[in-house]
KOLLUMBA-303648 format. One record per residue (C-alpha): residue number from 1; y, x, z; residue in one letter. Coordinates in Angstrom, 1 decimal, always signed. Layout:
lumvex->NUM, y->Y, x->X, z->Z, bami->a
...
//
This chain:
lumvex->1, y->+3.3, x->+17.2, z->-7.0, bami->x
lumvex->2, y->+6.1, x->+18.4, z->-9.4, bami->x
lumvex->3, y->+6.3, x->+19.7, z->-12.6, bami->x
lumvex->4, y->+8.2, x->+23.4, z->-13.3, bami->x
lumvex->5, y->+11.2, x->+20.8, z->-14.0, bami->x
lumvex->6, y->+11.2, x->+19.0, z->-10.8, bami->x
lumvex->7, y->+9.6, x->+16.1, z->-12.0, bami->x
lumvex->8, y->+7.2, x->+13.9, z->-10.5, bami->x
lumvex->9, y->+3.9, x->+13.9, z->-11.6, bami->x
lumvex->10, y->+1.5, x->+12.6, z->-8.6, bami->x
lumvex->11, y->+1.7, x->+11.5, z->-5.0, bami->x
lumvex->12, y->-1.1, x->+11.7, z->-2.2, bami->x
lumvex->13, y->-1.8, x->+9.0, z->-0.4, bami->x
lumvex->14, y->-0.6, x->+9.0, z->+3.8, bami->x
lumvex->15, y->-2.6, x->+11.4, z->+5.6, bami->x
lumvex->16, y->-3.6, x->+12.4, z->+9.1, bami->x
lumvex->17, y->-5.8, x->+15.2, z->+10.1, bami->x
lumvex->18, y->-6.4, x->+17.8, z->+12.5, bami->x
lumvex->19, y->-8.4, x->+20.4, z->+11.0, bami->x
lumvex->20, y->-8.3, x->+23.5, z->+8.4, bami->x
lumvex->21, y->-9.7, x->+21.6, z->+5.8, bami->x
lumvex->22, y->-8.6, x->+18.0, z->+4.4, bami->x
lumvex->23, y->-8.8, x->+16.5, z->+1.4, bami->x
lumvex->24, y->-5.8, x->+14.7, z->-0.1, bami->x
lumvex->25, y->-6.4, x->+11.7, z->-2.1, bami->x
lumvex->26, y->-4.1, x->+11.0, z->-4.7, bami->x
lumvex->27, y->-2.9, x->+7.9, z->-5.7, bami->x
lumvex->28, y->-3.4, x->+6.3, z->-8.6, bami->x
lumvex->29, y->-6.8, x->+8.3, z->-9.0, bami->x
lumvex->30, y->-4.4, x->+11.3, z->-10.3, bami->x
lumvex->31, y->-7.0, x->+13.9, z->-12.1, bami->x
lumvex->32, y->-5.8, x->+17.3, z->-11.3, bami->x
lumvex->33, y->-7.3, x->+18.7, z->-14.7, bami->x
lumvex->34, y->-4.4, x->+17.1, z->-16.2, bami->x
lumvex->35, y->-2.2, x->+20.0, z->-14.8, bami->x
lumvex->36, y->-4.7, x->+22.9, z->-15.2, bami->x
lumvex->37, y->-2.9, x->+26.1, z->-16.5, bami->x
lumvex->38, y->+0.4, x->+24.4, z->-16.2, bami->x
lumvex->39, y->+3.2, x->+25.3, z->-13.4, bami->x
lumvex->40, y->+3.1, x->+23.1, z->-10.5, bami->x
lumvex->41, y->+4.9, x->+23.0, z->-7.0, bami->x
lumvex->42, y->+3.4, x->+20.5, z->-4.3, bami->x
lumvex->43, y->+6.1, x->+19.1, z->-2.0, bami->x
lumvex->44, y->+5.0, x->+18.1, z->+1.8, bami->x
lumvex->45, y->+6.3, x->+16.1, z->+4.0, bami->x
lumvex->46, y->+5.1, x->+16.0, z->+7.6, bami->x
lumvex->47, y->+6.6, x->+13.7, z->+10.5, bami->x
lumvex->48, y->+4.8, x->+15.5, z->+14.3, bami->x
lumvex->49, y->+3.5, x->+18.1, z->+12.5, bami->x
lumvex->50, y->+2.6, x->+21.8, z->+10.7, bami->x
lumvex->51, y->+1.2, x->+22.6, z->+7.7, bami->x
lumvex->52, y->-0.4, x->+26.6, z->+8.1, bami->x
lumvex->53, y->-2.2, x->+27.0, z->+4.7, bami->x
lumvex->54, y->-3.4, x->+25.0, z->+1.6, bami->x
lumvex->55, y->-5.5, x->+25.7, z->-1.4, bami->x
lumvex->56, y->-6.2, x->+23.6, z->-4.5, bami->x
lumvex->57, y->-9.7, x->+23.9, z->-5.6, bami->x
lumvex->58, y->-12.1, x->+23.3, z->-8.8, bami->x
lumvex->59, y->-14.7, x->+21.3, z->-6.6, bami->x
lumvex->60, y->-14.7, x->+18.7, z->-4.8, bami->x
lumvex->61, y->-16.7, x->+20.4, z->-1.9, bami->x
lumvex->62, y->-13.5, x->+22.5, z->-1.0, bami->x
lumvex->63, y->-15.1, x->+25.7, z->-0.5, bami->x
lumvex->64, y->-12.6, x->+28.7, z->-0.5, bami->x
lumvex->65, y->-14.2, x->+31.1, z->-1.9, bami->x
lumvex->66, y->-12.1, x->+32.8, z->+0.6, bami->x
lumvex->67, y->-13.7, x->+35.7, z->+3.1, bami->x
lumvex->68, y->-14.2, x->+34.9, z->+6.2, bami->x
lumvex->69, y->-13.7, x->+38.4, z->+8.0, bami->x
lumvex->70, y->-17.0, x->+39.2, z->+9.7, bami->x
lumvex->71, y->-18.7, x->+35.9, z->+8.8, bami->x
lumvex->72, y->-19.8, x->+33.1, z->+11.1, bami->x
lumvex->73, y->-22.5, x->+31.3, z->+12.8, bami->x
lumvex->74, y->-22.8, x->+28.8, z->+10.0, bami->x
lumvex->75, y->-22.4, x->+30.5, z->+6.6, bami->x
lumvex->76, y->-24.7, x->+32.7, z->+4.7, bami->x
lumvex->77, y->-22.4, x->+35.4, z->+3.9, bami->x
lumvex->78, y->-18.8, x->+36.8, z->+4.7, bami->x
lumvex->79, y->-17.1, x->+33.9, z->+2.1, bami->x
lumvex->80, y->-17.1, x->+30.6, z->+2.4, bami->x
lumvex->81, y->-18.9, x->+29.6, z->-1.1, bami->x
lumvex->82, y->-20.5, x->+26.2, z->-0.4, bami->x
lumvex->83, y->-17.5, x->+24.4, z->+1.2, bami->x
lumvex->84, y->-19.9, x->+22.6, z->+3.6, bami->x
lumvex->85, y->-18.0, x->+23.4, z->+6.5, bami->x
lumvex->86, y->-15.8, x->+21.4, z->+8.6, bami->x
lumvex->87, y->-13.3, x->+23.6, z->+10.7, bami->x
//
């Protein structure tokens, strides 16, 4: 993550996943409140692989909050609002 300036201001630790929603872990236990309301770019770097979406969230459940188009077998309602999912 980089500040409006281009500087530094956290880095994830290594990752590997395939699914539409992992967590990144930063190091350093970086808290992301430190940056709330302030200008941010993340930077990724991916070696055999594609990055299709990301969100940054208040919770640590990851829901969305998103909507889901017609809904799904496993969720309550048309937006994911619980985060309980793994896709």
């Amino acid at each position: 993550m980089i500040d409006a300036s281009g500087k530094l201001l956290a880095t994830s630790q290594p990752s590997a996943a395939d699914n539409t929603k992992h967590r990144i872990e930063w190091q350093s236990g970086f808290d992301l409140s430190k940056v709330t309301g302030k200008h941010v770019r993340f930077r990724f770097h991916l070696t055999n692989g594609q990055l299709c979406a990301f969100w940054v969230n208040v919770s640590a459940n990851g829901e969305s909050n998103g909507y889901l188009g017609g809904g799904g077998p496993d969720y309550a309602g048309i937006r994911d609002t619980d985060g309980s999912h793994q896709n």
